[in-house]
BADREN-382428 format. One record per residue (C-alpha): chain; x negated, y, z. Coordinates in pm, 1 decimal. Example, Ala and Ser with C-alpha at 12.3 -4.5 7.8 and 13.67 -1.06 7.14 Angstrom:
2
<r><chaine>A</chaine><X>-1230.0</X><Y>-450.0</Y><Z>780.0</Z></r>
<r><chaine>A</chaine><X>-1367.0</X><Y>-106.0</Y><Z>714.0</Z></r>
% end
This chain:
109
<r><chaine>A</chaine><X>-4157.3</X><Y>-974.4</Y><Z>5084.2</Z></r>
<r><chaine>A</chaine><X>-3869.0</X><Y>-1154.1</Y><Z>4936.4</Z></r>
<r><chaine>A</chaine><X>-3834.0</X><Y>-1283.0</Y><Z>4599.8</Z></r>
<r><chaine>A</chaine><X>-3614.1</X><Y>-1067.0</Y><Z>4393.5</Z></r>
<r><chaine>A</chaine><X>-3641.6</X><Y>-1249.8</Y><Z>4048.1</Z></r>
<r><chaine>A</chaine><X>-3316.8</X><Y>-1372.6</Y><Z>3932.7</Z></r>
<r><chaine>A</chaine><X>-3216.0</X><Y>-1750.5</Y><Z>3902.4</Z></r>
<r><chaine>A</chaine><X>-2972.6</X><Y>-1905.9</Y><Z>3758.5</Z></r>
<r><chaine>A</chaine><X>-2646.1</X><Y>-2080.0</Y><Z>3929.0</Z></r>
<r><chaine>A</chaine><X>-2630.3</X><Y>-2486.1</Y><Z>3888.6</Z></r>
<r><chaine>A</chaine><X>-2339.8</X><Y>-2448.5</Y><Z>3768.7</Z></r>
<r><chaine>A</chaine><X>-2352.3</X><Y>-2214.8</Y><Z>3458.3</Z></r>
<r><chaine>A</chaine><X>-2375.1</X><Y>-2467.0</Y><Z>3203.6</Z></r>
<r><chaine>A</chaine><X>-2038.0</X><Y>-2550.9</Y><Z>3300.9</Z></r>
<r><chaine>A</chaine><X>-1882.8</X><Y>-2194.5</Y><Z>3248.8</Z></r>
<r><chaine>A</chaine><X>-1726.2</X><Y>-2139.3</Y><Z>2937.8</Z></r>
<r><chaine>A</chaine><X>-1895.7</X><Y>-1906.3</Y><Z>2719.7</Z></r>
<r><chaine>A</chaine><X>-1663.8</X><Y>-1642.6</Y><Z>2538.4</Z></r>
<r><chaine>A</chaine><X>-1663.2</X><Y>-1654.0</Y><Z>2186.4</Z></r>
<r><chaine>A</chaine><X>-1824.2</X><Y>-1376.6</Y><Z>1973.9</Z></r>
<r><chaine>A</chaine><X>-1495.4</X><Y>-1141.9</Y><Z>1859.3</Z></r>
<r><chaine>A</chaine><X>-1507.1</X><Y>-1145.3</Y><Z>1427.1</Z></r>
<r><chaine>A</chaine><X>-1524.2</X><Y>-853.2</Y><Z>1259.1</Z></r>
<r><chaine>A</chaine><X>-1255.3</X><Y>-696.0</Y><Z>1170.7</Z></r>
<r><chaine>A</chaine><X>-1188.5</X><Y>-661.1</Y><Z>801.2</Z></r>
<r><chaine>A</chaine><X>-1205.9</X><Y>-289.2</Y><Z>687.6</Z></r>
<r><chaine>A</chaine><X>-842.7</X><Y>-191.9</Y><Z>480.5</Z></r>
<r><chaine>A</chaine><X>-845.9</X><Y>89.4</Y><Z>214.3</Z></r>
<r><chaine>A</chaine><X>-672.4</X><Y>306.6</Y><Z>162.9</Z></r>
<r><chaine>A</chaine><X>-598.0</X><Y>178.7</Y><Z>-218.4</Z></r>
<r><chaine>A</chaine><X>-427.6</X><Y>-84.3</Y><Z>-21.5</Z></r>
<r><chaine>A</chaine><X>-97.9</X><Y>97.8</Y><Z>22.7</Z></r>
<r><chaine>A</chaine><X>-90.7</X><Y>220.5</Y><Z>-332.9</Z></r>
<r><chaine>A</chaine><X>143.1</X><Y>-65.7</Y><Z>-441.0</Z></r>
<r><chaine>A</chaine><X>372.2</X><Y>-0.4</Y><Z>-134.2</Z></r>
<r><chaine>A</chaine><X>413.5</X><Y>318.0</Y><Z>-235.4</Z></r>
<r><chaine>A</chaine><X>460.5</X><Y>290.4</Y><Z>-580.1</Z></r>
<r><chaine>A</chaine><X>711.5</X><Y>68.4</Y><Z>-532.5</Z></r>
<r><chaine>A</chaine><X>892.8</X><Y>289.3</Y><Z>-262.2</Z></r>
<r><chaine>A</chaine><X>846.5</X><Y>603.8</Y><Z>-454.5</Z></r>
<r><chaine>A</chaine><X>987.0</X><Y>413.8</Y><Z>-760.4</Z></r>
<r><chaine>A</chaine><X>1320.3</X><Y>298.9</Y><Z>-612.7</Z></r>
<r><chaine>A</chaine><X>1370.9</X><Y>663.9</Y><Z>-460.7</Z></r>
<r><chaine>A</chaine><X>1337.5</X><Y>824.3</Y><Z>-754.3</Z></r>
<r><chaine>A</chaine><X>1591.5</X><Y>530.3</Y><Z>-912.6</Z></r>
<r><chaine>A</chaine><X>1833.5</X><Y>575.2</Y><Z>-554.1</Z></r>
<r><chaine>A</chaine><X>1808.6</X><Y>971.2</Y><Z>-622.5</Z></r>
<r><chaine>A</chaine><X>1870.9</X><Y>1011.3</Y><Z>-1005.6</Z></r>
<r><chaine>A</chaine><X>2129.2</X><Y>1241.9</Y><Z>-947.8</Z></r>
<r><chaine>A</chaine><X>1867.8</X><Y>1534.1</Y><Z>-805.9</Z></r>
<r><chaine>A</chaine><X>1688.8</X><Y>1556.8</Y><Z>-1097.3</Z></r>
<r><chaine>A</chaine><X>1426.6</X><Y>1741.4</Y><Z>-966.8</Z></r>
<r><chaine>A</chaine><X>1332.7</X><Y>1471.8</Y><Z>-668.2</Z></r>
<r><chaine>A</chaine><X>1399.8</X><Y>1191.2</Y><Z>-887.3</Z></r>
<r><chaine>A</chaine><X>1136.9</X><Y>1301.4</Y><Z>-1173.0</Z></r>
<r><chaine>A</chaine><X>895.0</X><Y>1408.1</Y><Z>-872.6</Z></r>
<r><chaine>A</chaine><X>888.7</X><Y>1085.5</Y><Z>-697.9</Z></r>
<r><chaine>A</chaine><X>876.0</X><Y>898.4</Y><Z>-1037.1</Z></r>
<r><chaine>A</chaine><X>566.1</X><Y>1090.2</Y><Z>-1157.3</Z></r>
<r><chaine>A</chaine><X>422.0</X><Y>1022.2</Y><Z>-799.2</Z></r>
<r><chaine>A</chaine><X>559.2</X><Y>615.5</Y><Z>-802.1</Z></r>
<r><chaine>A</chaine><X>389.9</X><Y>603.2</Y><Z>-1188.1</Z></r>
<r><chaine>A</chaine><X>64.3</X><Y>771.3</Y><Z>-1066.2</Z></r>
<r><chaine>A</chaine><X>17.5</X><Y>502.4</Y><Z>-763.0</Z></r>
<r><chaine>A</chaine><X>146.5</X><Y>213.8</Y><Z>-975.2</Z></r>
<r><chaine>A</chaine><X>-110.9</X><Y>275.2</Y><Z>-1248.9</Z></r>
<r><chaine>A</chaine><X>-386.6</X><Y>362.7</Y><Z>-977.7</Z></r>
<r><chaine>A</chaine><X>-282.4</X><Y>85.7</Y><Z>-807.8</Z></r>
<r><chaine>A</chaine><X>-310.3</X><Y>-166.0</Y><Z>-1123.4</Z></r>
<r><chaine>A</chaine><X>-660.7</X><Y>11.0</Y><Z>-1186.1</Z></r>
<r><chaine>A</chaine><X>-789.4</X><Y>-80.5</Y><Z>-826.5</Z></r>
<r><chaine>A</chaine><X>-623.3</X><Y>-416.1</Y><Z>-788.3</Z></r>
<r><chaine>A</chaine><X>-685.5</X><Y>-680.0</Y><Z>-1075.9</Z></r>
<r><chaine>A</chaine><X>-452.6</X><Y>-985.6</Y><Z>-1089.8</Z></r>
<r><chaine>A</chaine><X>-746.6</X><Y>-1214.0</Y><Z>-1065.8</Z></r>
<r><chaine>A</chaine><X>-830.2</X><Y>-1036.6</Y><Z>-737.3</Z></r>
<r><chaine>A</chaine><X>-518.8</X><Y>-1009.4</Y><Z>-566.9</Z></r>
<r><chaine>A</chaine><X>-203.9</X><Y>-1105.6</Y><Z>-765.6</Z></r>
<r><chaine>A</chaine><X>32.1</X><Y>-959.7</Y><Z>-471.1</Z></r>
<r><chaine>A</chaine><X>-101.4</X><Y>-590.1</Y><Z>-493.6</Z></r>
<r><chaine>A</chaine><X>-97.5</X><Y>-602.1</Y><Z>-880.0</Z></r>
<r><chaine>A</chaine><X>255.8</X><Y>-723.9</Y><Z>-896.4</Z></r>
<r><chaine>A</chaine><X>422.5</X><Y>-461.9</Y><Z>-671.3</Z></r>
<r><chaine>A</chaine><X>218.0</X><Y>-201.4</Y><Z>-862.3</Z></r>
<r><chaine>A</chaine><X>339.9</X><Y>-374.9</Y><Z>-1195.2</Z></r>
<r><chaine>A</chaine><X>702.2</X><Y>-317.2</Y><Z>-991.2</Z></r>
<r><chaine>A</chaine><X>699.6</X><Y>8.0</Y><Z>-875.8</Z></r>
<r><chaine>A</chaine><X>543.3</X><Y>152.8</Y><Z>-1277.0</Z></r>
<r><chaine>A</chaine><X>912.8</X><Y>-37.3</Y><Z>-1383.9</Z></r>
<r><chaine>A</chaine><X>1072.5</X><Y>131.3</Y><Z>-1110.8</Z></r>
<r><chaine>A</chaine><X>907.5</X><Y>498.5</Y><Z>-1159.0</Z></r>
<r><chaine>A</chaine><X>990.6</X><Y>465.1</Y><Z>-1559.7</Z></r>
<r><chaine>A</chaine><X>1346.3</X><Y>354.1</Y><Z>-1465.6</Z></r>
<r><chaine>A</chaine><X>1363.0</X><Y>657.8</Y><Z>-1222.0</Z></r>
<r><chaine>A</chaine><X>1235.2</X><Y>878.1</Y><Z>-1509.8</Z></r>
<r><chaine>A</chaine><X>1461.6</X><Y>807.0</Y><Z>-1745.1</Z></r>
<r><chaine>A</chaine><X>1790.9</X><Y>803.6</Y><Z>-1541.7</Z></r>
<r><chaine>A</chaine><X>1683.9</X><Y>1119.1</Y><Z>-1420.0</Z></r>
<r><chaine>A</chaine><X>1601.7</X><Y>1261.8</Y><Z>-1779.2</Z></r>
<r><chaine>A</chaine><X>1959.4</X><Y>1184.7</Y><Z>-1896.4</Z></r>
<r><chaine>A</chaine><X>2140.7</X><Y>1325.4</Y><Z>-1590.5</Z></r>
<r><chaine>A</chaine><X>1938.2</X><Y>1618.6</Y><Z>-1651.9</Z></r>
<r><chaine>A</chaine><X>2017.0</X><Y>1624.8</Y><Z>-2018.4</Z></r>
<r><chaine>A</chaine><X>2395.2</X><Y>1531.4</Y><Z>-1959.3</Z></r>
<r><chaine>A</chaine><X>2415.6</X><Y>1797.1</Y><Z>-1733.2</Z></r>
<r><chaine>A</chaine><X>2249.3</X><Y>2090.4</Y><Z>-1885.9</Z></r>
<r><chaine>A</chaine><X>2571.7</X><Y>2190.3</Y><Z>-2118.3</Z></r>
<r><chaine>A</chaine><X>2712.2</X><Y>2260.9</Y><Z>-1788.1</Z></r>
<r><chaine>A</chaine><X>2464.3</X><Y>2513.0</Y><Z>-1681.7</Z></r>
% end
């Protein structure tokens, strides 16, 4: 009867051995919070003018900035804290621009 055990080539030392793949690191979802508090922020500044949309978006742009500032101290990671810093300016800007075309246009109603 033959012999069926397995033996190694003479050359395997010499093929290269693939390295183990990292692991991937996992992103939350509190991750995009500053992105969008910053983009809902400059909408509601870029759409004043429809009162209703602008003081939607900037409640929404405030919301993520401050949940955003919550989740992401500066110590830990200055970038996400900064455009959540941005996008709370931006939502209050928003807010107020659309709270005076609102309240300069209400005689008109």
């Amino acid at each position: 009867m033959p012999d069926t055990t397995f033996r190694r080539p003479a050359y395997a030392d010499r093929i290269p051995q693939r390295a183990a793949c990292p692991e991937r690191p996992r992103r939350s979802i509190t991750s995009l919070l500053p992105a969008c508090a910053m983009a809902a922020g400059t909408l509601s500044v870029a759409t004043f003018w429809m009162t209703g949309l602008g003081i939607v978006l900037g409640i929404s742009g405030l919301a993520a900035g401050i949940t955003g500032v919550i989740r992401h101290r500066a110590e830990d990671d200055e970038s996400a804290s900064l455009w959540s810093l941005l996008g709370i300016l931006a939502a209050n800007l928003g807010l107020t621009t659309s709270a005076v075309a609102m309240v300069a246009g209400l005689p008109s109603i």
